[in-house]
C-alpha positions in Angstrom: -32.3 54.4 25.7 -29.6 56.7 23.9 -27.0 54.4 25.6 -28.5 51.2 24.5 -28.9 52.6 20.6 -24.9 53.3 20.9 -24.2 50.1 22.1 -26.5 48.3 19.8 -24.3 48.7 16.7 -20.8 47.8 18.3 -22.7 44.3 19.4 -23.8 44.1 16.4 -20.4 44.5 14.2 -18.7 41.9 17.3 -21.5 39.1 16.4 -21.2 39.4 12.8 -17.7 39.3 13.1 -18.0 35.7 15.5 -19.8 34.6 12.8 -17.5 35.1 10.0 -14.8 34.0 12.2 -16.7 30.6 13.4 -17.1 30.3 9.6 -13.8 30.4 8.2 -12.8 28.3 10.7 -15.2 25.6 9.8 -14.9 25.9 6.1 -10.8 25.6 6.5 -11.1 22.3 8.8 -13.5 21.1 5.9 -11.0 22.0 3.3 -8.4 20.3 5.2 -10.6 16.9 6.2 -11.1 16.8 2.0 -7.2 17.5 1.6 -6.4 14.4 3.8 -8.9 12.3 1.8 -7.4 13.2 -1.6 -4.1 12.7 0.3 -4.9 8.9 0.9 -6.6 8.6 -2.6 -3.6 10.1 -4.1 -1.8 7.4 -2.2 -3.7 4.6 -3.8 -3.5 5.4 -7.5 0.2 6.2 -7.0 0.4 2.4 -5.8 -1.2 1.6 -8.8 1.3 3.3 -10.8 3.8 1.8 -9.3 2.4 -1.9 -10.6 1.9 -0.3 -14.0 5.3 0.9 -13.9 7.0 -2.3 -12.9 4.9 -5.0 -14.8 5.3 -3.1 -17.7 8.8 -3.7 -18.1 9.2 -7.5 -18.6 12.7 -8.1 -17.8 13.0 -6.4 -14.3 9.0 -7.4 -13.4 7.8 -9.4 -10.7 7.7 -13.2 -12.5 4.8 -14.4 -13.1 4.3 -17.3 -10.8 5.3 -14.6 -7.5 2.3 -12.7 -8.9 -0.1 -15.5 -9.8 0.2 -16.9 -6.2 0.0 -14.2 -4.4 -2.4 -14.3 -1.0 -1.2 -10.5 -0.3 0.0 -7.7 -2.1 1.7 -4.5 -0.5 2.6 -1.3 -2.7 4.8 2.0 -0.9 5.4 4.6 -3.1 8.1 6.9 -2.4 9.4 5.4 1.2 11.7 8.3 2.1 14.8 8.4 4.3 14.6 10.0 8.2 16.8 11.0 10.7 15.4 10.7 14.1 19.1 10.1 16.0 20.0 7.5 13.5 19.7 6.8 10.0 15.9 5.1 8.9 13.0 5.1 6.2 9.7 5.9 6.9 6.7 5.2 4.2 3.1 4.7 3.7 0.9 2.6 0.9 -1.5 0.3 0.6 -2.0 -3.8 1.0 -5.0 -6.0 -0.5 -5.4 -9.8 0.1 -7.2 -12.3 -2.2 -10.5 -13.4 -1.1 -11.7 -16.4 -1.3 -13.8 -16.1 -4.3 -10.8 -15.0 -6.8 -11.5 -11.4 -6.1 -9.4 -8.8 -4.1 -10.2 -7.1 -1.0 -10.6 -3.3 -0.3 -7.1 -1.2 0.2 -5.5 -1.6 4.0 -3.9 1.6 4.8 -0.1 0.8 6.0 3.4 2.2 7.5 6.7 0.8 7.6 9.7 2.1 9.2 13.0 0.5 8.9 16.7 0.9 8.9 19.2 2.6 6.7 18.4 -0.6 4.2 16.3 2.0 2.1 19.0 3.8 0.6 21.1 1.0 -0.6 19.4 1.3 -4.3 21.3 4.7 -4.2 18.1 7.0 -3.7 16.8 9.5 -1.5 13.2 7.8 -2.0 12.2 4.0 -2.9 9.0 2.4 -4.0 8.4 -0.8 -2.3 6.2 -3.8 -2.7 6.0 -6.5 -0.6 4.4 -10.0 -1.7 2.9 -12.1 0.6 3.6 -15.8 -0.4 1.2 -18.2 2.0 -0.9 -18.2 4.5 1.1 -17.8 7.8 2.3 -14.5 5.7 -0.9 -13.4 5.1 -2.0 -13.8 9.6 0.7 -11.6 10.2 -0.9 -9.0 7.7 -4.1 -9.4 9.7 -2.7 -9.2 13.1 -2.2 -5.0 12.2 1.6 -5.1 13.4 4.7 -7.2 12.6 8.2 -6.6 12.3 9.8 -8.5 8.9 12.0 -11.2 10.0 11.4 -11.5 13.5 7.8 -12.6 13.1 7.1 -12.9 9.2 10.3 -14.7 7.2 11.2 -12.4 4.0 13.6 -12.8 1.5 14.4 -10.4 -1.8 12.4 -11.4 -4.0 13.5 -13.0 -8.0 13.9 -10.1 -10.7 12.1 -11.0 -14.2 8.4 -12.1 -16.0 9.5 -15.7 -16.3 12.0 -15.6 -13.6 11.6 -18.4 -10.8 11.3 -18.3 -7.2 14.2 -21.1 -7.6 15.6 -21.4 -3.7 14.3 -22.9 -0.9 14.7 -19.7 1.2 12.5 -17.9 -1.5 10.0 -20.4 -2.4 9.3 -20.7 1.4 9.7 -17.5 2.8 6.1 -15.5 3.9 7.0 -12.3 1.9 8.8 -11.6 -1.5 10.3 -8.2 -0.8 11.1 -5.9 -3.8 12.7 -2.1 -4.0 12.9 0.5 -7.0 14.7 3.7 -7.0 16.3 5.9 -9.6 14.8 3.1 -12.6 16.6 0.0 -10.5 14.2 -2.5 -9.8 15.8 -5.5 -7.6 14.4 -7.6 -4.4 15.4 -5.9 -1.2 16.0 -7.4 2.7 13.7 -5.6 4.5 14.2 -7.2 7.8 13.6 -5.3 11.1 11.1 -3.3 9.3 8.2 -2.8 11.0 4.6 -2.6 9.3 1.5 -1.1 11.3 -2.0 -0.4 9.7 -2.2 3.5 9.5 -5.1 3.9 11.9 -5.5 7.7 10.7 -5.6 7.1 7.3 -8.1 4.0 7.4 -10.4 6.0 9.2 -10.2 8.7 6.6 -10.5 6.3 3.8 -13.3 4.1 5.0 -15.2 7.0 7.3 -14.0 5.4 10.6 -11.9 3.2 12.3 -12.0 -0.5 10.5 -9.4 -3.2 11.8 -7.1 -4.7 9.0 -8.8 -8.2 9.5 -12.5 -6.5 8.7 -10.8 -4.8 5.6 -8.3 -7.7 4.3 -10.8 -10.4 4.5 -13.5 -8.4 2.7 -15.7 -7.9 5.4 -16.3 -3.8 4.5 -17.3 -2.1 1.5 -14.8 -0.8 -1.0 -14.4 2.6 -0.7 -15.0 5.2 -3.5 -12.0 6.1 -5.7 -9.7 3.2 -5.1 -10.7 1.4 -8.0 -7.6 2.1 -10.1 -5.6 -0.3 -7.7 -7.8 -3.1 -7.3 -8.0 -3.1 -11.1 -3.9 -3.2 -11.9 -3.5 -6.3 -8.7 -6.2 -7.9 -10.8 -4.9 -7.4 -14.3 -1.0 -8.3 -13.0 -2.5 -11.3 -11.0 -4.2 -12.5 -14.2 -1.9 -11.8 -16.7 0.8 -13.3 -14.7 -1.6 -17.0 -14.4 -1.9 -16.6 -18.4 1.2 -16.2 -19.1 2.6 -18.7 -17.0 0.1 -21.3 -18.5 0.9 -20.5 -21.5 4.9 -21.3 -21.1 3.8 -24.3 -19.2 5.5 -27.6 -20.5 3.4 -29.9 -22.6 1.5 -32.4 -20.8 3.4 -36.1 -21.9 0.0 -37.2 -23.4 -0.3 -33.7 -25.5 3.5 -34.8 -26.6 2.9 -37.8 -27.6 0.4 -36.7 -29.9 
């Protein structure tokens, strides 16, 4: 009995210590699981600055008429430079598609890695945004993988609010590609990058594992806290379709009047 009583407390003191341990352990994995979350989140507003940033300055905006017909839009704030036995960039952001009621679809987690191409702006770190013109552009977006140029046509996209998509190689292109670093804003080649849909992220936006198609096509719920994009691609879409009716030519009847 004497022996049990001495060993009673020492079991005691190792449970209670299992316990705390067991505890921390889940309270840190929770801590982290709501760090990744606000990671992604963070991810989406800063694409939405990124529009902000860019449409508000008139003369080195997107034009109009890129914006207005836009099926798809990517945004990839800060796409930094790597070196993984050769010089490349590696970033992550977010794409929406049009739906076919007017609206846009919930946020598509992305990644793109490319060449050296992401430093020819003259910065350690580039925001990118990608605009996808039609809809063979827009299947490749769905498909979850492409590489730019091999299977989706790109070309650097027009520089200005009431600047035209004036060449044939832009006008018919899948994707408008643009690039800003250190306050220069200018279309970028971005072939032989390759875009995937973060699989990791989705699952931590959207509580599991969606396929872009579900997501792009607004087949899912919206998730919470990403209303701060979907609201500047729908302002910027809009605006951009009022102001370029508004610059429109006369009609020849409304002339002759």
């Amino acid at each position: 009995m004497a022996k049990i009583s001495s060993i009673l407390p020492r079991f005691v003191t190792v449970l209670g210590a299992t316990c705390l341990l067991l505890m921390g352990m889940a309270f840190s994995q929770d801590d982290t699981n709501k760090n990744e979350e606000t990671s992604i989140q963070k991810r989406v507003i800063a694409s939405a600055h990124v529009l902000d940033e860019i449409m508000g300055t008139p003369d080195k905006a997107i034009p109009d008429k890129v914006m207005h017909d836009a099926k798809c839009i990517a945004v990839v704030p800060s796409m930094v430079k790597i070196a993984v036995g050769f010089g490349g960039s590696h970033g992550k952001g977010v794409a929406v598609c049009r739906l076919a009621n007017g609206t846009w679809s919930g946020p598509a987690p992305i990644t793109i890695t490319g060449g050296s191409w992401g430093l020819q702006l003259g910065g350690q770190a580039i925001d990118l945004v990608m605009i996808v013109r039609n809809q063979q552009g827009m299947d490749h977006l769905l498909s979850d993988k492409f590489k730019i140029g091999a299977n989706a046509s790109a070309a650097a996209g027009p520089v200005g609010r009431d600047a035209a998509a004036d060449t044939d190689l832009k006008m018919n292109a899948e994707m408008l590609t643009y690039a800003r670093a250190r306050g220069l804003f200018a279309g970028v080649d971005l072939n032989g990058s390759v875009v995937t849909q973060d699989k990791d992220e989705t699952h931590l936006l959207y509580g599991k594992f969606v396929p872009f198609e579900a997501i792009l096509t607004g087949k899912v719920h919206r998730p919470a806290g990403v209303g701060q994009f979907e609201a500047a691609v729908r302002k910027y879409a809009n605006q951009s379709g009022n102001h370029a009716q508004a610059n429109a030519p006369a009609s020849s009847e409304s002339a002759s009047r």
